[in-house]
N, CA, C and O atoms as a GROMACS GRO file, in nm:
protein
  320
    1UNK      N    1   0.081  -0.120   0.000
    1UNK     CA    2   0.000   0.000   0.000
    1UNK      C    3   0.086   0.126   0.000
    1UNK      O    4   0.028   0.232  -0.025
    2UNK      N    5   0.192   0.128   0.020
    2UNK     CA    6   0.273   0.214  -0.030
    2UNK      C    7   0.394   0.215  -0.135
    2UNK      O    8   0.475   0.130  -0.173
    3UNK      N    9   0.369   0.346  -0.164
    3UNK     CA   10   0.416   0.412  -0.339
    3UNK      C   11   0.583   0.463  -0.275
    3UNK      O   12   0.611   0.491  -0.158
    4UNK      N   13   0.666   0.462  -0.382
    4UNK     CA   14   0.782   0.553  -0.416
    4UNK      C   15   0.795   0.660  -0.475
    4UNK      O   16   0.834   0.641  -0.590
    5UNK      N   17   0.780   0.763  -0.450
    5UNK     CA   18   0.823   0.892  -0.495
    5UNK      C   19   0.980   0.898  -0.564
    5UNK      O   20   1.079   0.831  -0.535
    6UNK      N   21   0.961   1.019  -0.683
    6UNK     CA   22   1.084   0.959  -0.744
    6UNK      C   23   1.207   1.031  -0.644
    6UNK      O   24   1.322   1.008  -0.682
    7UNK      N   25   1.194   1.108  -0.533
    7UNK     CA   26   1.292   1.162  -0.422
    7UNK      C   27   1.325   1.053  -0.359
    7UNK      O   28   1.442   1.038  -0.324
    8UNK      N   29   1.226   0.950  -0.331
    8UNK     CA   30   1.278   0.813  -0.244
    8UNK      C   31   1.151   0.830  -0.119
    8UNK      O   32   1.135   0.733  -0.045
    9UNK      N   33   1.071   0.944  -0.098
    9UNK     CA   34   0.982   0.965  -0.023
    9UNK      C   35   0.860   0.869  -0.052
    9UNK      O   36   0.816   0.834  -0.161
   10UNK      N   37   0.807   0.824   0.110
   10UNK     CA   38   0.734   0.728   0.070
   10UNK      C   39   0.575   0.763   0.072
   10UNK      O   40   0.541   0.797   0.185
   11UNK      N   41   0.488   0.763  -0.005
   11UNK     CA   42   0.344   0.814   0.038
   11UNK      C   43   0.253   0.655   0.031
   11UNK      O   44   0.262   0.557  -0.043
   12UNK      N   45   0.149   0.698   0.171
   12UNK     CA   46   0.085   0.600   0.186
   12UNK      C   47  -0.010   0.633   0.084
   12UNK      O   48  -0.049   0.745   0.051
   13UNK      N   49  -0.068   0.442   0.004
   13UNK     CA   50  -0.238   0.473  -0.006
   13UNK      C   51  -0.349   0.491   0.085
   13UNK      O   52  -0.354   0.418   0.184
   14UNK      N   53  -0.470   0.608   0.059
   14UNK     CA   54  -0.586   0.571   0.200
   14UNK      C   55  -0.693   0.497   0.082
   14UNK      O   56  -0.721   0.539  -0.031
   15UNK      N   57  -0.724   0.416   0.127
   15UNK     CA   58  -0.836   0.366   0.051
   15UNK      C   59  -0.987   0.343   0.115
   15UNK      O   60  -1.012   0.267   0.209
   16UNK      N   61  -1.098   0.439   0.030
   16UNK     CA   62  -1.171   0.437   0.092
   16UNK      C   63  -1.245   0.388   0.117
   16UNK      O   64  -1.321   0.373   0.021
   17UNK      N   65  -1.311   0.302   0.285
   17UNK     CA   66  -1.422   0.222   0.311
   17UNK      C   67  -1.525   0.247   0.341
   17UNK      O   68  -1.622   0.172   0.340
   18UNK      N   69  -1.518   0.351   0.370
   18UNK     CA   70  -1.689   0.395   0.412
   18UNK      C   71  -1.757   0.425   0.301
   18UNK      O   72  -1.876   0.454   0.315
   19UNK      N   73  -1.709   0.424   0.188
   19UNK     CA   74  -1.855   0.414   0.126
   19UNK      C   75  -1.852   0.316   0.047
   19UNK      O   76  -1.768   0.267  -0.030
   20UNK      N   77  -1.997   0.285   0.092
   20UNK     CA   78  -2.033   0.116   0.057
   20UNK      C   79  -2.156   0.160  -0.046
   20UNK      O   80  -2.240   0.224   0.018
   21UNK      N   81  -2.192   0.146  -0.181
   21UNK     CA   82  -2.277   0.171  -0.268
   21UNK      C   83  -2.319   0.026  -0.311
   21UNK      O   84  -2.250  -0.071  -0.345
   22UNK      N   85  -2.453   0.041  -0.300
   22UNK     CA   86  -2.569  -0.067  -0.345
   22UNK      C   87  -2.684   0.010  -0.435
   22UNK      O   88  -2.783   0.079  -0.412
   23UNK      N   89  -2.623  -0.036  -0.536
   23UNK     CA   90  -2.729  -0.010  -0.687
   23UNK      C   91  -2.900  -0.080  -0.667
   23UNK      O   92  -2.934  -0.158  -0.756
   24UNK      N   93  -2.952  -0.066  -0.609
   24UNK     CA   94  -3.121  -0.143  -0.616
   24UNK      C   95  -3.180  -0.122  -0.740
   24UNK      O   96  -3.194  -0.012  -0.792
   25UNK      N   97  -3.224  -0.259  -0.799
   25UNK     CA   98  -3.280  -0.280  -0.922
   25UNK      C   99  -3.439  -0.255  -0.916
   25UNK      O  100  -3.516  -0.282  -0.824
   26UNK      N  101  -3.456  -0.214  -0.999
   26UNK     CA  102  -3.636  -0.158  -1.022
   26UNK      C  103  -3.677  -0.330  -0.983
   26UNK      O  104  -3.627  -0.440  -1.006
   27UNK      N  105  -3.830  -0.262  -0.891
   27UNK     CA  106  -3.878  -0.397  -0.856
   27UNK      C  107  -3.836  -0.542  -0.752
   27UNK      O  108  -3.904  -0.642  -0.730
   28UNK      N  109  -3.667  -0.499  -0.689
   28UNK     CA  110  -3.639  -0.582  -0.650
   28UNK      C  111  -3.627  -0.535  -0.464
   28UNK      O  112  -3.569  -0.436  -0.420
   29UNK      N  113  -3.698  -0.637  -0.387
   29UNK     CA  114  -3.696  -0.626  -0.250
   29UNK      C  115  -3.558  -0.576  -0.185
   29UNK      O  116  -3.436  -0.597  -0.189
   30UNK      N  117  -3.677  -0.478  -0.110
   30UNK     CA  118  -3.564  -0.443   0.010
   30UNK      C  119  -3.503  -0.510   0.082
   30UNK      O  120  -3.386  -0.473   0.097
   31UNK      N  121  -3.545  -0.629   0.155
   31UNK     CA  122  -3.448  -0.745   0.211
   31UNK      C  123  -3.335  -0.792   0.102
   31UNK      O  124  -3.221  -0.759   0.136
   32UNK      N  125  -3.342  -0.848   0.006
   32UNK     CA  126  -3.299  -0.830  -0.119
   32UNK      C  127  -3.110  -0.738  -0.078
   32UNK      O  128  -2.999  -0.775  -0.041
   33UNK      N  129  -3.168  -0.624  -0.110
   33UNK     CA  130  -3.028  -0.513  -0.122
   33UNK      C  131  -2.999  -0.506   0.020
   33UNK      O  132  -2.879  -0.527   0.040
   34UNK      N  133  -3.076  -0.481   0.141
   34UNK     CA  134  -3.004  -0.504   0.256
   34UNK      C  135  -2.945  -0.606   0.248
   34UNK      O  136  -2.832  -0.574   0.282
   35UNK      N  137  -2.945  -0.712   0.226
   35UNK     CA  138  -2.868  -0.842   0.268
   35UNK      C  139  -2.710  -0.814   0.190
   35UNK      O  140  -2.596  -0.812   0.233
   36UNK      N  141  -2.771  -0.792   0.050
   36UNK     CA  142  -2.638  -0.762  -0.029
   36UNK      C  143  -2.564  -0.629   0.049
   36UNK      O  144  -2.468  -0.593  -0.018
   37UNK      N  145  -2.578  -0.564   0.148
   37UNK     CA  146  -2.544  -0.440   0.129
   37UNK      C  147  -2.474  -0.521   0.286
   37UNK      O  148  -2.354  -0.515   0.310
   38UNK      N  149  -2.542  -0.571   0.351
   38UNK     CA  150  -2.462  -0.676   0.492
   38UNK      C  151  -2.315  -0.731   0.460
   38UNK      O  152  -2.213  -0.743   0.528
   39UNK      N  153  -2.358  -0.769   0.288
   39UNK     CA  154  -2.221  -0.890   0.298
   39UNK      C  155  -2.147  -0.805   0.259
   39UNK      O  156  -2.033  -0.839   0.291
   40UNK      N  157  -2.147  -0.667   0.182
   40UNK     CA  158  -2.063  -0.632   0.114
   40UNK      C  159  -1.998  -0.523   0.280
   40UNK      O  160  -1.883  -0.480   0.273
   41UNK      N  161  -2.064  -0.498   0.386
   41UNK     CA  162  -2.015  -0.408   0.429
   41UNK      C  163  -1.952  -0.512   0.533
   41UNK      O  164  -1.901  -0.456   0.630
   42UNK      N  165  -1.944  -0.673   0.533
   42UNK     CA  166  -1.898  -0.742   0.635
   42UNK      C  167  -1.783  -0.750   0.526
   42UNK      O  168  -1.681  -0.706   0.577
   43UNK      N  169  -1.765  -0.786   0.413
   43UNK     CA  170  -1.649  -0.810   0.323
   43UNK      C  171  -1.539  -0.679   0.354
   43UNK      O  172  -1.422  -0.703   0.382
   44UNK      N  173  -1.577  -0.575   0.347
   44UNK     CA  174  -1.464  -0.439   0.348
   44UNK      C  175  -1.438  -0.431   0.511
   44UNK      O  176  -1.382  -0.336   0.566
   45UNK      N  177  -1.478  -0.522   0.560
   45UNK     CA  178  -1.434  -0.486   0.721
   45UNK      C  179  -1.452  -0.346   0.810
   45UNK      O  180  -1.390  -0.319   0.913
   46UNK      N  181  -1.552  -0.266   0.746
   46UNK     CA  182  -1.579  -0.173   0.874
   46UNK      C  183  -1.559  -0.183   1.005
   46UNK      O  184  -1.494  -0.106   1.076
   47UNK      N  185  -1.615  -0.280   1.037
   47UNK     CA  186  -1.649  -0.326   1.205
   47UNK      C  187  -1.527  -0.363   1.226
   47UNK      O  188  -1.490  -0.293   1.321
   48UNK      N  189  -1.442  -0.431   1.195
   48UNK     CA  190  -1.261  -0.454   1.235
   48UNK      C  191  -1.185  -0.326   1.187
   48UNK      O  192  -1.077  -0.306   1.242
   49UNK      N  193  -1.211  -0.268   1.125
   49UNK     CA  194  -1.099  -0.152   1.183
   49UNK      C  195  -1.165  -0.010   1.244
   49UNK      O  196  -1.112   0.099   1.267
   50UNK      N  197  -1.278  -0.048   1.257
   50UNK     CA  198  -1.343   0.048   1.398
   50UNK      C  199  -1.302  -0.083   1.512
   50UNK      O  200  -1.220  -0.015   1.574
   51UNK      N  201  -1.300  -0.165   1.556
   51UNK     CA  202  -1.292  -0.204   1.648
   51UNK      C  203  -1.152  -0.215   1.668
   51UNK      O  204  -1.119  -0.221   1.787
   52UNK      N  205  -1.061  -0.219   1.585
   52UNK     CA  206  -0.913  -0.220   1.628
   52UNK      C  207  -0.891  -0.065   1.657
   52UNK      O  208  -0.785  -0.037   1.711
   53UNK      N  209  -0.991   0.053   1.623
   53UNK     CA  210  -0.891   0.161   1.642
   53UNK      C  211  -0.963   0.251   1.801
   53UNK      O  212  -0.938   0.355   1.863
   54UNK      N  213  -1.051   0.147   1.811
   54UNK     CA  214  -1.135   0.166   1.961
   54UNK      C  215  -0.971   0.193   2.059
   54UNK      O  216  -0.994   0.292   2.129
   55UNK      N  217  -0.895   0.167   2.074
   55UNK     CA  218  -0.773   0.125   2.221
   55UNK      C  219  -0.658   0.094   2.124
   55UNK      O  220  -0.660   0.037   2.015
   56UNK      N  221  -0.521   0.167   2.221
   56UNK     CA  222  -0.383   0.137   2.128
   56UNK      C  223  -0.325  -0.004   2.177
   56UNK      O  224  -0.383  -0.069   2.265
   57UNK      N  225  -0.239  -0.036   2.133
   57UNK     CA  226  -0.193  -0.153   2.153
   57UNK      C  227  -0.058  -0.148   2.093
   57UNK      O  228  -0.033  -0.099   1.982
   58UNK      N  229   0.055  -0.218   2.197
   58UNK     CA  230   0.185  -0.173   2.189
   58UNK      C  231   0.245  -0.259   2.061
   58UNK      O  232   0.210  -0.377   2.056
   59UNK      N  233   0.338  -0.207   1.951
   59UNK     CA  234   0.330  -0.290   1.860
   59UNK      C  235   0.431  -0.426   1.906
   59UNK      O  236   0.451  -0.531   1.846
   60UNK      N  237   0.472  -0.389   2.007
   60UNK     CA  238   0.564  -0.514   2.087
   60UNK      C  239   0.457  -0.617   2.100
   60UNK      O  240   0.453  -0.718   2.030
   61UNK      N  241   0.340  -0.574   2.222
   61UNK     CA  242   0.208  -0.688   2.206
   61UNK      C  243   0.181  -0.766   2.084
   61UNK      O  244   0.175  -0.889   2.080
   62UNK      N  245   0.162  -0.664   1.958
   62UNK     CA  246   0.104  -0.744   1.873
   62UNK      C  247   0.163  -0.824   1.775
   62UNK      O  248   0.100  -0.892   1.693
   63UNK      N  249   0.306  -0.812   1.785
   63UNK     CA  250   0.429  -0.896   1.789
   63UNK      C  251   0.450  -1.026   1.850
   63UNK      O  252   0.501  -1.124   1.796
   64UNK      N  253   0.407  -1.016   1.964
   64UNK     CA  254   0.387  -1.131   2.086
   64UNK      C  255   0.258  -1.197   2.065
   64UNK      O  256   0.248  -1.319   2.081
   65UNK      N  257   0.161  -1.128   2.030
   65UNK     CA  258   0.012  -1.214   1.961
   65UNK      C  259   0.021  -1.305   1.826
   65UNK      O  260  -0.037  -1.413   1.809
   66UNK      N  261   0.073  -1.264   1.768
   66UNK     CA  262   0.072  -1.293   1.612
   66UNK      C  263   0.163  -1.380   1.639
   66UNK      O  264   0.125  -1.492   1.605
   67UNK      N  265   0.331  -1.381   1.712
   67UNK     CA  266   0.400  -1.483   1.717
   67UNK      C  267   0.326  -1.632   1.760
   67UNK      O  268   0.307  -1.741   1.707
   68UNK      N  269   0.291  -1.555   1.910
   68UNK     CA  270   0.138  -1.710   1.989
   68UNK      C  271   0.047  -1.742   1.898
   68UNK      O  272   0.040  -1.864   1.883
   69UNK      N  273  -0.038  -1.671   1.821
   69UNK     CA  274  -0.103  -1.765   1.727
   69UNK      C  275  -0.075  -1.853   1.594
   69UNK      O  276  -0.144  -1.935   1.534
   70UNK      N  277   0.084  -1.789   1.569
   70UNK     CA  278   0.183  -1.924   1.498
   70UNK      C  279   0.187  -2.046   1.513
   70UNK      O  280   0.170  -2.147   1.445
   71UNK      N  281   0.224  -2.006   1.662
   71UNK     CA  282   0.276  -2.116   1.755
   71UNK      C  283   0.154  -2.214   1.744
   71UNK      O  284   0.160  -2.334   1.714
   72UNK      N  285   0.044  -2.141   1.773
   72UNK     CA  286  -0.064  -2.248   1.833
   72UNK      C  287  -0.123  -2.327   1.721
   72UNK      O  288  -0.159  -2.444   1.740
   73UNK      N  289  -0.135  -2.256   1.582
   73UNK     CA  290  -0.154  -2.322   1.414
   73UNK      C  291  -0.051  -2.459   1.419
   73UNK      O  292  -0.061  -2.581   1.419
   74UNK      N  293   0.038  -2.371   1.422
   74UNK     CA  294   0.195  -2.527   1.355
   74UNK      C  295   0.161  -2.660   1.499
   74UNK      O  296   0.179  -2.781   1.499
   75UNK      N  297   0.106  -2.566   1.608
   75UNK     CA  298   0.099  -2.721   1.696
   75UNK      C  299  -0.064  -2.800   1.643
   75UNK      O  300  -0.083  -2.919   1.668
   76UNK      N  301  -0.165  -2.722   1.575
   76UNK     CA  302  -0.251  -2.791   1.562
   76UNK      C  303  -0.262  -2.843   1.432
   76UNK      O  304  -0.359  -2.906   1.389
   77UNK      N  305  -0.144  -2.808   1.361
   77UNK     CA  306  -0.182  -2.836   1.196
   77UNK      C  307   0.021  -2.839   1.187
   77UNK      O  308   0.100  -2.778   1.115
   78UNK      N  309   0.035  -2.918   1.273
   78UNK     CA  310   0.190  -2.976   1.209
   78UNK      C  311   0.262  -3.002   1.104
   78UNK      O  312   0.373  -2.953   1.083
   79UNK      N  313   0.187  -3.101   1.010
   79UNK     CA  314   0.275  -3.122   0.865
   79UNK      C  315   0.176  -3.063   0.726
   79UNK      O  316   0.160  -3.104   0.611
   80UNK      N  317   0.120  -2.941   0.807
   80UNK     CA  318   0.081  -2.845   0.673
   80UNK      C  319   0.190  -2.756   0.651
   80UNK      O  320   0.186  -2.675   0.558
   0.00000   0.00000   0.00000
């Protein structure tokens, strides 16, 4: 997600999630486009990166998380 500038400067991409657009077809139920409009806003992850940016977290921790849930995969799934 990040670009090179031709100085060597680095710029992030923001890419935007909040807007979630659902086209409704003439005639077709509202349960219908809500549902589609559920999966598409569970697919872009709103709710996980509002909920990760609820509280900080030391990037040492999440170093130490991500290592433990290695750990705990390779012990439950060994010769994958």
């Amino acid at each position: 997600m990040e670009d090179l500038l031709t100085n060597g400067q680095k710029r992030t991409k923001i890419m935007s999630e909040s807007n979630i657009i659902i086209h409704v077809k003439d005639n077709e139920a509202i349960d219908k486009a809500l549902k589609r409009f559920k999966k598409k806003f569970e697919k872009v992850g709103v709710m996980k990166r509002l909920k990760k940016g609820m509280y900080y977290k030391k990037p040492s921790i999440e170093r130490r998380e991500e290592r433990l849930k290695a750990i705990y995969k390779q012990k439950m799934y060994p010769n994958v």
